[in-house]
N, C-alpha and C positions, 0 to 999 in steps of 0.2 A: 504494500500500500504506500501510497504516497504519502510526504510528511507536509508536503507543501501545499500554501493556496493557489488556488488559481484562476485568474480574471480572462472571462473571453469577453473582447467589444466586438459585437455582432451587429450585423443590420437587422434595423425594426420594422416594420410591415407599414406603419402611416404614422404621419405626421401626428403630433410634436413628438413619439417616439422612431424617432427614424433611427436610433442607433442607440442597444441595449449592453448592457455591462451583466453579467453575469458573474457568479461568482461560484466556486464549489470548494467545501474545507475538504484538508485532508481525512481520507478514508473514504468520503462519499460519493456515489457510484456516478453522481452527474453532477453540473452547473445547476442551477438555481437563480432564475431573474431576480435582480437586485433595486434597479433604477434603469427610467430611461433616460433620453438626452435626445435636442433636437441635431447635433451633429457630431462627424465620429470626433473630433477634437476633446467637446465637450466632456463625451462618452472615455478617452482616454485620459483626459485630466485628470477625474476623477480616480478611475481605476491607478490611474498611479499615486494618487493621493493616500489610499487607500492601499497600497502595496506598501508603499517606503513606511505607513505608520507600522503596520506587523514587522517590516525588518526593523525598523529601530527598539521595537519590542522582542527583537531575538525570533521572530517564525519567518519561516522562508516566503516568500512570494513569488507571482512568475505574472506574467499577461500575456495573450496570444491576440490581434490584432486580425480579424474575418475580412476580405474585400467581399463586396458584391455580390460577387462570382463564386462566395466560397471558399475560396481559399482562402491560406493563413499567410498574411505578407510582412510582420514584425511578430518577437516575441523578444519581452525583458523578464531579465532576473533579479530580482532580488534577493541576498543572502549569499548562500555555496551555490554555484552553477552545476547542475544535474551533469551527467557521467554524457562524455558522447556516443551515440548509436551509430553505426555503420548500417545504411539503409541501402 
């Protein structure tokens, strides 16, 4: 199981939520909507607001960053950087 959090900014379906922050603690099998935002900026401020206060509290963080399209086009860490995967 995972020790870390983890924040996905995802895109929202309609306006003023056009860009969702989710969140999932460690061990839980999914994300869980948190807050919307009308844009992704908004959407990633927050999430890192929100990431650096657990790492200055000692828990790890991470954010993964959704386009449009689905796919994952940034992700930050906070804390120890997770092990590299050979994919």
């Amino acid at each position: 199981m995972s020790k870390r959090y983890r924040f996905y900014v995802v895109p929202g379906t309609l306006p003023p939520e056009a860009w969702l922050v989710k969140a999932q603690d460690p061990g839980a099998p999914q994300a869980e909507y948190i807050q919307g935002f009308p844009t992704q900026a908004d959407a990633i401020q927050y999430a890192v607001q929100v990431a650096r206060k657990l790492c200055e509290s000692g828990e790890l963080a991470q954010i993964h960053v959704q386009r449009p399209d689905g796919r994952f086009r940034i992700e930050w860490t906070y804390g120890d950087d997770p092990p590299e995967h050979q994919g």
